[in-house]
TIMI-2910 file (N, C-alpha, C, CB; in pm, 1 decimal, decimal comma, always signed):
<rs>
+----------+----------+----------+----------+----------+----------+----------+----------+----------+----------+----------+----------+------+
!      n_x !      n_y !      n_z !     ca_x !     ca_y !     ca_z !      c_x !      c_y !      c_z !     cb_x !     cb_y !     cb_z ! resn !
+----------+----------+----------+----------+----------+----------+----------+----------+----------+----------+----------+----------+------+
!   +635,9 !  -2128,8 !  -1555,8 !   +546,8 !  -2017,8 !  -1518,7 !   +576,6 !  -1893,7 !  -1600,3 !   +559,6 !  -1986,0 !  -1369,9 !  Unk !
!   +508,2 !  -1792,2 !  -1576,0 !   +555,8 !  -1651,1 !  -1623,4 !   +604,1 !  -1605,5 !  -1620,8 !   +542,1 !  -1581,5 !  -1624,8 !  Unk !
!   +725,4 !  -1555,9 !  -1664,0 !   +885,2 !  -1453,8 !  -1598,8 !   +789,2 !  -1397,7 !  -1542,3 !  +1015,4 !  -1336,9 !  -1701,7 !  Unk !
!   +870,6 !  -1354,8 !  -1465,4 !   +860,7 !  -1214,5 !  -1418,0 !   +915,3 !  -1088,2 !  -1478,9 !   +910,1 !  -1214,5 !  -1306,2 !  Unk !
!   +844,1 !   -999,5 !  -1425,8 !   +839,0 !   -882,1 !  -1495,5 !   +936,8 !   -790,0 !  -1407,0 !   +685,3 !   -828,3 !  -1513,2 !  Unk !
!  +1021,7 !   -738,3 !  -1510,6 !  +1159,3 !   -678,3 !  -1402,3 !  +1123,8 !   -501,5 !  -1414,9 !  +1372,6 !   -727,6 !  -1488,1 !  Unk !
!  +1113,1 !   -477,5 !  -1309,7 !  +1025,0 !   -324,2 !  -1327,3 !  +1097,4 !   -252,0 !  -1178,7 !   +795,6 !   -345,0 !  -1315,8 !  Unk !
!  +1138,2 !   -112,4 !  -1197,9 !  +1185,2 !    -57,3 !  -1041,4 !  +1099,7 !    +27,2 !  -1043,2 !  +1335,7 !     +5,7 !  -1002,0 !  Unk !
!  +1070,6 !    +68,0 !   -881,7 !  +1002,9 !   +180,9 !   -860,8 !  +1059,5 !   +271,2 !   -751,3 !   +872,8 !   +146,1 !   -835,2 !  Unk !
!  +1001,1 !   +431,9 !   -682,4 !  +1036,7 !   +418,9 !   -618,4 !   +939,5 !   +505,1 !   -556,9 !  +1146,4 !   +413,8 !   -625,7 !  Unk !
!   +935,8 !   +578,0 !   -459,7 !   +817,7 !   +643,1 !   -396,9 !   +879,0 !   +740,4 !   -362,0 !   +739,9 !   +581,0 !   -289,9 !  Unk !
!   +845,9 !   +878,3 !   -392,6 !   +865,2 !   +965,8 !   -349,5 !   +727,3 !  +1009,1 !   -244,1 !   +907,8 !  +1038,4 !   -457,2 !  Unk !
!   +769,9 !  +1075,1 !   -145,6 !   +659,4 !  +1178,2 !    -71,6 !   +675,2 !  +1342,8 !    -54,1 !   +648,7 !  +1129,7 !    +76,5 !  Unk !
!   +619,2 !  +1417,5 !    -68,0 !   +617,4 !  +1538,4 !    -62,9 !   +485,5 !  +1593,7 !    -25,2 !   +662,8 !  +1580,8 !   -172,7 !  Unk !
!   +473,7 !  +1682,5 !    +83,5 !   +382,0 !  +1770,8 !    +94,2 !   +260,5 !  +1687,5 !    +88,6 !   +393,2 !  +1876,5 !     -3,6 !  Unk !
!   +272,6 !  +1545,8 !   +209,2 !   +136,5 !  +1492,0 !   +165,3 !    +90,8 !  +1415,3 !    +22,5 !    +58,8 !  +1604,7 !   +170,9 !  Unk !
!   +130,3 !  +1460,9 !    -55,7 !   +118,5 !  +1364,5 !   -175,2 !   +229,2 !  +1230,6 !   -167,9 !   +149,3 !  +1458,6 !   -318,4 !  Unk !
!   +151,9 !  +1129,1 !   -241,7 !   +289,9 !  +1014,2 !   -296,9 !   +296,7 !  +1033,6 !   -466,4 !   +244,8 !   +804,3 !   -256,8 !  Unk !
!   +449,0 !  +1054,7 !   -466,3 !   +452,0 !   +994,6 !   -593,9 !   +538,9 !   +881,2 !   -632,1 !   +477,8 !  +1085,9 !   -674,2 !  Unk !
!   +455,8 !   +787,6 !   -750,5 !   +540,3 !   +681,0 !   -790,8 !   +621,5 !   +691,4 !   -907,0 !   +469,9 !   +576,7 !   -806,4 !  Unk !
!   +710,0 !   +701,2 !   -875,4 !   +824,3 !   +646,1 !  -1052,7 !   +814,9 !   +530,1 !  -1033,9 !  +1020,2 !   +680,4 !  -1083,3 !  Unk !
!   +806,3 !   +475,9 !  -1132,5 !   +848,8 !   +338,6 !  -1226,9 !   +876,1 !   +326,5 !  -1367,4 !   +752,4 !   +247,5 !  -1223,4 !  Unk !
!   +998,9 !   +245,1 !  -1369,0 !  +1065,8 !   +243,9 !  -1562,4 !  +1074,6 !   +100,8 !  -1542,9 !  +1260,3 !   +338,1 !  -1627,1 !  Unk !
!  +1042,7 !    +40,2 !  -1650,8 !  +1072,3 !    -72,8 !  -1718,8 !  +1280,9 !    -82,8 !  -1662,1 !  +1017,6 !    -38,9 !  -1923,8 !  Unk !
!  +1319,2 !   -205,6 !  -1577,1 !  +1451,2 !   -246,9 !  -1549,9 !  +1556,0 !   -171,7 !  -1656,6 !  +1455,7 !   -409,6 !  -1559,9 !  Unk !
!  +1536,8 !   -196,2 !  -1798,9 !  +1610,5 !   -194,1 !  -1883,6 !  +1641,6 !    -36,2 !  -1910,4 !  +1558,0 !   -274,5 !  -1984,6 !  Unk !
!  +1544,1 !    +67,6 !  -1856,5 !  +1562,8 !   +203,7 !  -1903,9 !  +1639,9 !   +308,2 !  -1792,6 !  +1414,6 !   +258,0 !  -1941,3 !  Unk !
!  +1644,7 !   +219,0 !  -1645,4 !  +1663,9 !   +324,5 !  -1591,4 !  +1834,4 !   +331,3 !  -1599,4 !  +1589,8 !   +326,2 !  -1452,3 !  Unk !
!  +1854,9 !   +473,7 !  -1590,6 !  +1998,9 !   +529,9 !  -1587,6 !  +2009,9 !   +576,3 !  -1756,6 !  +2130,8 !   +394,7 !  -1529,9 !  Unk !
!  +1900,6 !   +533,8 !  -1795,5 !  +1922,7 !   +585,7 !  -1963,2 !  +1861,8 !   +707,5 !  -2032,3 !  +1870,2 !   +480,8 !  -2055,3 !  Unk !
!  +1887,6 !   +754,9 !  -2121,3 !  +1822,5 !   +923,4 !  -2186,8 !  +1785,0 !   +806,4 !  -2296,7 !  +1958,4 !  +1109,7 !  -2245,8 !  Unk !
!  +1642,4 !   +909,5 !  -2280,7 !  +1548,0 !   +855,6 !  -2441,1 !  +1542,4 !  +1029,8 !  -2508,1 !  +1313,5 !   +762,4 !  -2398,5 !  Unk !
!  +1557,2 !   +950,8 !  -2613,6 !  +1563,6 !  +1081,9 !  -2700,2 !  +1390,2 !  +1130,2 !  -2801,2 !  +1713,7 !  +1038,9 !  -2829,0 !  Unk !
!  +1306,0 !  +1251,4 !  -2800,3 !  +1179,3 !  +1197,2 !  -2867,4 !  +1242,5 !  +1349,6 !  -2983,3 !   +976,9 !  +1194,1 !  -2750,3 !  Unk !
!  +1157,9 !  +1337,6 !  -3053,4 !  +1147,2 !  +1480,9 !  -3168,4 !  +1245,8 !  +1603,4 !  -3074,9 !   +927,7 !  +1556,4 !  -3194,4 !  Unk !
!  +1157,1 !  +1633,8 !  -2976,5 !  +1156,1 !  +1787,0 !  -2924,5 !  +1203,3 !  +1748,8 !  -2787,2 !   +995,9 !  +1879,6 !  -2927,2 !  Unk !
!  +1225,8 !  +1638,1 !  -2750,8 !  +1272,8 !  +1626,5 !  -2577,3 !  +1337,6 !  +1545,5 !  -2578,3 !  +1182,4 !  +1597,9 !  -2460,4 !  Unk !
!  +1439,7 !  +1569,7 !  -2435,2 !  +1517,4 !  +1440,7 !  -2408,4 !  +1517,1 !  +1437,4 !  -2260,9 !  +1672,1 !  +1436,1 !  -2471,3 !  Unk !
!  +1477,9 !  +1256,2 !  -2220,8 !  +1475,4 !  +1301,7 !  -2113,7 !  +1600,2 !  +1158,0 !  -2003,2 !  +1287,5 !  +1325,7 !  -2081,6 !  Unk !
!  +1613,3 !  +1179,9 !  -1917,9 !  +1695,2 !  +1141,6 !  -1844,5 !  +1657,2 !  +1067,5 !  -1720,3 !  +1758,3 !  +1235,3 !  -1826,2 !  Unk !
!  +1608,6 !   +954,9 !  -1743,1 !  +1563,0 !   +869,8 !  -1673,0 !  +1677,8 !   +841,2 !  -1495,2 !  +1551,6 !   +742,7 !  -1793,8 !  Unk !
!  +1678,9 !   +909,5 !  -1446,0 !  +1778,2 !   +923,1 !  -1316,9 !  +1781,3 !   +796,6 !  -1248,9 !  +1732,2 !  +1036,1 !  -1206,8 !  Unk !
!  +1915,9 !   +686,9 !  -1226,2 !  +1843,7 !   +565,1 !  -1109,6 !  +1805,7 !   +641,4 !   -981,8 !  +1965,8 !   +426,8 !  -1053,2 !  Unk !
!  +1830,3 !   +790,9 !   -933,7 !  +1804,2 !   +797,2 !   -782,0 !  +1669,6 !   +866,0 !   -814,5 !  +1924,0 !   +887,6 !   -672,7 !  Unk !
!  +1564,7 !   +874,3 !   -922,6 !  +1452,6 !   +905,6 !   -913,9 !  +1350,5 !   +721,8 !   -934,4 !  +1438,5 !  +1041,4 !  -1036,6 !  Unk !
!  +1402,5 !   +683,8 !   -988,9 !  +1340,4 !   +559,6 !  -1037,5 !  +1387,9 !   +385,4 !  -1023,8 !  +1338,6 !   +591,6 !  -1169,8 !  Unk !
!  +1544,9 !   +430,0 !   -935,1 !  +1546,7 !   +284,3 !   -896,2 !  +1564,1 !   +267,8 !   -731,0 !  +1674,7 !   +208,3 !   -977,9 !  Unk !
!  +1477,0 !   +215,5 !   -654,7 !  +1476,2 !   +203,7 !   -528,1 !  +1455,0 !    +69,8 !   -496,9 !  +1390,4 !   +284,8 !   -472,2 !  Unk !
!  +1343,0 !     +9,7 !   -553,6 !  +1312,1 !   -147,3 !   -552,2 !  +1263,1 !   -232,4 !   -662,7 !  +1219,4 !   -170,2 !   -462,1 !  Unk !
!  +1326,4 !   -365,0 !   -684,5 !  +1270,5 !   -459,9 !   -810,1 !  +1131,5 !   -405,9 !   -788,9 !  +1286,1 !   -651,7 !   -798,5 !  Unk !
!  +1025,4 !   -451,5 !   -893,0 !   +918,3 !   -415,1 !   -887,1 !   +849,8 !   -524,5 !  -1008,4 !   +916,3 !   -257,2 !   -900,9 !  Unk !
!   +765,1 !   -629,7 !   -926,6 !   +699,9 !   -726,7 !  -1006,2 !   +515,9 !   -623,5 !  -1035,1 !   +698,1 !   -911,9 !   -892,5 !  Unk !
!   +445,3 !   -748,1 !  -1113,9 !   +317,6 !   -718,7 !  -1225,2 !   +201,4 !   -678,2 !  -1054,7 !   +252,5 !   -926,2 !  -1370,4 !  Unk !
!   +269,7 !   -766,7 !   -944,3 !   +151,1 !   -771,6 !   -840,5 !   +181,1 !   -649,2 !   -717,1 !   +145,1 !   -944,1 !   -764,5 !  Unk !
!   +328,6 !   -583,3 !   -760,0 !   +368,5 !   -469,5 !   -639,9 !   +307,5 !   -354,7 !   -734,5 !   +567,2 !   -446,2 !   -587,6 !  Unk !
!   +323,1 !   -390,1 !   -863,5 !   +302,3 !   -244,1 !   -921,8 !   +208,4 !   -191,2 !   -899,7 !   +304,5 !   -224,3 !  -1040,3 !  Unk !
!    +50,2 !   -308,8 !   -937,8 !    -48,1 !   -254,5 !   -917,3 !   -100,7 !   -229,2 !   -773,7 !   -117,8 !   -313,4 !   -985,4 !  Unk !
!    -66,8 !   -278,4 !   -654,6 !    -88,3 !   -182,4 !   -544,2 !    -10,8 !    -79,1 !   -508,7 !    -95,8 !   -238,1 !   -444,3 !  Unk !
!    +98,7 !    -74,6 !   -547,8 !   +168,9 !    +96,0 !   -573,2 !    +41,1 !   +188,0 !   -666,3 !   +356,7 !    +86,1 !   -702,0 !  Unk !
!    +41,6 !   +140,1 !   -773,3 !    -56,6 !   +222,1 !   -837,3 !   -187,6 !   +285,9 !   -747,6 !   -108,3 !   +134,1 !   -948,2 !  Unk !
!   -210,1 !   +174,1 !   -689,1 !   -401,7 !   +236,6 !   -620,4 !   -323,5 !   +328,5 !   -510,9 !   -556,0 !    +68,9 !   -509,5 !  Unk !
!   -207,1 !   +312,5 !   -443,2 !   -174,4 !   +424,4 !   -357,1 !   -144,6 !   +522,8 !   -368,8 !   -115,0 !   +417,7 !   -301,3 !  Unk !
!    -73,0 !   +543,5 !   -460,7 !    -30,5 !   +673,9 !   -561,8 !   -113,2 !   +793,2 !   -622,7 !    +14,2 !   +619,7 !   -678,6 !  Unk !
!    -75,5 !   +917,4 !   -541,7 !   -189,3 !  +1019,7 !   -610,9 !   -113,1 !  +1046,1 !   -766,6 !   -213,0 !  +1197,6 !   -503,1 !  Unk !
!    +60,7 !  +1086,9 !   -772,6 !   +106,8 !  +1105,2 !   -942,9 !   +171,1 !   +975,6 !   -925,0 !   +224,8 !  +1254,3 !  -1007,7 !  Unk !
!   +166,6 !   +928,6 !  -1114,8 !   +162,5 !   +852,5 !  -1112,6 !   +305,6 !   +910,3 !  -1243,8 !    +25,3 !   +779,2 !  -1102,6 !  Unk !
!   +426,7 !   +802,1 !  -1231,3 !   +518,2 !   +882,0 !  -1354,0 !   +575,5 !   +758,5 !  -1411,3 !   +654,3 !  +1004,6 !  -1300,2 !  Unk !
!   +558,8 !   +689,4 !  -1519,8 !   +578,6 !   +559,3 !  -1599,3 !   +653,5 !   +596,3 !  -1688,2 !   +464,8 !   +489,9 !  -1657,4 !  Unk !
!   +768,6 !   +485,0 !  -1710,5 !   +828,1 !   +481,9 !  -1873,6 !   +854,4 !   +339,0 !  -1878,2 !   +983,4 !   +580,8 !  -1914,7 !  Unk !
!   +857,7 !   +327,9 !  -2015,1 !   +854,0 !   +175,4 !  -2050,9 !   +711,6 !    +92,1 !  -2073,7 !   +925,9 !   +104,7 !  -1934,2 !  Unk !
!   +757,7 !    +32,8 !  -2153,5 !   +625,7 !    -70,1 !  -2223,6 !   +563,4 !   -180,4 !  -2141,1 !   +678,8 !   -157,7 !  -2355,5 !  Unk !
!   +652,4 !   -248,7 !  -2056,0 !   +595,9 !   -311,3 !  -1943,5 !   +532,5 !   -254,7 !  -1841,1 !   +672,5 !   -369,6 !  -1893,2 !  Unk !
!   +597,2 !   -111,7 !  -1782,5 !   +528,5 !    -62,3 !  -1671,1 !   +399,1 !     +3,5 !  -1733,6 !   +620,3 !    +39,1 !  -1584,8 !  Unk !
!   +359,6 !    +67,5 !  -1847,0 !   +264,8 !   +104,1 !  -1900,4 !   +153,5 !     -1,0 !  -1920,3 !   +308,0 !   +158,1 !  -2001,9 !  Unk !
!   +183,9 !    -97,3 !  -1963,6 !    +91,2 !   -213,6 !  -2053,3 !    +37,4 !   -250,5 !  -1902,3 !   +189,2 !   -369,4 !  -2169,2 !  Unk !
!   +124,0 !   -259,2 !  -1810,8 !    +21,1 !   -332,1 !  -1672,7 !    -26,6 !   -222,6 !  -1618,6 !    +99,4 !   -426,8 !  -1537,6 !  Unk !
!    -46,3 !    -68,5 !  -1606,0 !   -101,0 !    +28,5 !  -1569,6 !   -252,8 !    +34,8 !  -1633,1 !    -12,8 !   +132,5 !  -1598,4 !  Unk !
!   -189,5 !    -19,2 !  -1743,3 !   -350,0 !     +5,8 !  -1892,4 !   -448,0 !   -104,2 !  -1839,4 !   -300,4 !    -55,3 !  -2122,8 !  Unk !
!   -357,0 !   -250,9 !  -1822,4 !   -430,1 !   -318,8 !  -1817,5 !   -526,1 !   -377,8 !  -1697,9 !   -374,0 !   -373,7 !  -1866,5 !  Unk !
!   -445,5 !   -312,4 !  -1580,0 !   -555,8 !   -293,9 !  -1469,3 !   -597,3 !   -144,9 !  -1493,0 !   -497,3 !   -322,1 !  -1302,2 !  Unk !
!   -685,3 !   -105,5 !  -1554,6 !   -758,6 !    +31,4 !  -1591,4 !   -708,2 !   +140,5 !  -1486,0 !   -935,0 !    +15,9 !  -1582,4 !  Unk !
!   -617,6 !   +147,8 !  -1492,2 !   -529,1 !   +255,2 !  -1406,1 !   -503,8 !   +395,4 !  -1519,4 !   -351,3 !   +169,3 !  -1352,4 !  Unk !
!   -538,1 !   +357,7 !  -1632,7 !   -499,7 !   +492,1 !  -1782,9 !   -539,8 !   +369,6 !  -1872,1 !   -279,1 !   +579,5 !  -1824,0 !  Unk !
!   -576,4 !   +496,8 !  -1977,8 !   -627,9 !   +458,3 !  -2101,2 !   -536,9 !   +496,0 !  -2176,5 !   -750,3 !   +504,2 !  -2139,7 !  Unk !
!   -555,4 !   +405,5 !  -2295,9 !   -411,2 !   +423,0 !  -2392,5 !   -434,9 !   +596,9 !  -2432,2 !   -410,4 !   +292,3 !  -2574,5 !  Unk !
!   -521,1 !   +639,7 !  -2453,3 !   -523,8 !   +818,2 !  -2513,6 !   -438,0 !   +909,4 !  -2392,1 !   -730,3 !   +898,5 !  -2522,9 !  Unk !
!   -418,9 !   +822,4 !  -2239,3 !   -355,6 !   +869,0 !  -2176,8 !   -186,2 !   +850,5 !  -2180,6 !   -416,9 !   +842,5 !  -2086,3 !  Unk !
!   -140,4 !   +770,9 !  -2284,2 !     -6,4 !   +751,2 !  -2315,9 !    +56,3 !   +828,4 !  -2417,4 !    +10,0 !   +630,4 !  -2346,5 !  Unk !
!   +197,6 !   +908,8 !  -2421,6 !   +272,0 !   +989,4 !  -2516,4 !   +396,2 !   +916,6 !  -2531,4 !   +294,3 !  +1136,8 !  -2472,2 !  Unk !
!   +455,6 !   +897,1 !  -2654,3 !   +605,1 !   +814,9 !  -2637,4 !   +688,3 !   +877,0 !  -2670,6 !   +635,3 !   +697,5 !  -2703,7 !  Unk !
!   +787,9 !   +903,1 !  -2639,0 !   +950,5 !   +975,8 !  -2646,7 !   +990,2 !   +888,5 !  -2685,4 !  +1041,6 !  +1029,6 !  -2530,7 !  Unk !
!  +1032,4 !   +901,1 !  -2844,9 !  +1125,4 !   +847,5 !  -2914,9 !  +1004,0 !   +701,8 !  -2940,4 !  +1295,2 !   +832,4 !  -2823,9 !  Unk !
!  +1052,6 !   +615,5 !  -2889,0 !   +973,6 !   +435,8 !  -2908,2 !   +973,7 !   +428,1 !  -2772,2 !  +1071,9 !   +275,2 !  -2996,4 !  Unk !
!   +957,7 !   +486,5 !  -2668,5 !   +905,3 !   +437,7 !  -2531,9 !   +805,6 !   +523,6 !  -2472,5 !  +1014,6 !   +424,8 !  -2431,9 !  Unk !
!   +710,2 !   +393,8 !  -2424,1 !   +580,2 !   +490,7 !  -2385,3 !   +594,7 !   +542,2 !  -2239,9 !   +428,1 !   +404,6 !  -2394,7 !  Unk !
!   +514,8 !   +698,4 !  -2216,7 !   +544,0 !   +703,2 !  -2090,4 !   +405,9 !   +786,5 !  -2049,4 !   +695,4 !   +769,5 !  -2058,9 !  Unk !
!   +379,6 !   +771,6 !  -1929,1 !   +259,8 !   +824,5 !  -1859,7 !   +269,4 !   +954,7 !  -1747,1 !   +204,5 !   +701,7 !  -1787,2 !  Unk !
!   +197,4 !  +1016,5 !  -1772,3 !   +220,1 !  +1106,8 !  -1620,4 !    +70,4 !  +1130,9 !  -1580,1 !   +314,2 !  +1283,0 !  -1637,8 !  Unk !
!     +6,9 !  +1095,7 !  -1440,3 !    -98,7 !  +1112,5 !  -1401,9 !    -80,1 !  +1130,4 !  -1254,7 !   -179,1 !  +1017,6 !  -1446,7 !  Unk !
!   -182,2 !  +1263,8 !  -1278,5 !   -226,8 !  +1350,8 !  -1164,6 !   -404,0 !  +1293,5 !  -1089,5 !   -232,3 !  +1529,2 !  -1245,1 !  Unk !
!   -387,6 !  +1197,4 !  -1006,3 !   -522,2 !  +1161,4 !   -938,7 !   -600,7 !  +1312,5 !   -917,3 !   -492,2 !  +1073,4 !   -776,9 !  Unk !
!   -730,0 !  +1342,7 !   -884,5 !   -757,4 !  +1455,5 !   -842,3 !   -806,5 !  +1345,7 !   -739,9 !   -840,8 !  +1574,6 !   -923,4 !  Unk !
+----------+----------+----------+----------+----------+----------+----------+----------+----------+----------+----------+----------+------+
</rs>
């Protein structure tokens, strides 16, 4: 069958809003470095639970922000039309998303 796709997420709530982090397994606890930023992928912002191709995308439809890094968690965001690639910026070689539902 298909690996599975090793992805954490985690849910924050605030003030009525949800937000989702999710990084690709392999990034979290790590700093990506881009031109002008560096950023610091935290496990207590982004690792709470494994996160397969079929949790992500109903995390996604629940989620008003939406905060991605990594090429797996992106590519299945894109590919259930959750963002369009013009909606992706990459730090360093990893793509990452930030979306605000209105």
């Amino acid at each position: 069958g298909k690996e599975a796709v090793n992805l954490y997420s985690k849910i924050h709530k605030a003030n009525g809003t949800t937000l989702l982090a999710c990084c690709d397994e392999e990034l979290a606890g790590t700093t990506i470095k881009g031109k002008e930023i560096e950023v610091t992928l935290k496990e207590s912002f982004f690792k709470d639970k494994k996160t397969d191709e079929k949790q992500l995308a109903i995390l996604l439809k629940k989620a008003d922000t939406i905060n991605l890094f990594g090429k797996k968690c992106v590519e299945i965001a894109k590919r259930k039309h959750f963002i369009k690639e013009s909606d992706i910026i990459r730090i360093g070689t990893v793509p990452h998303v930030q979306i605000y539902k209105i």
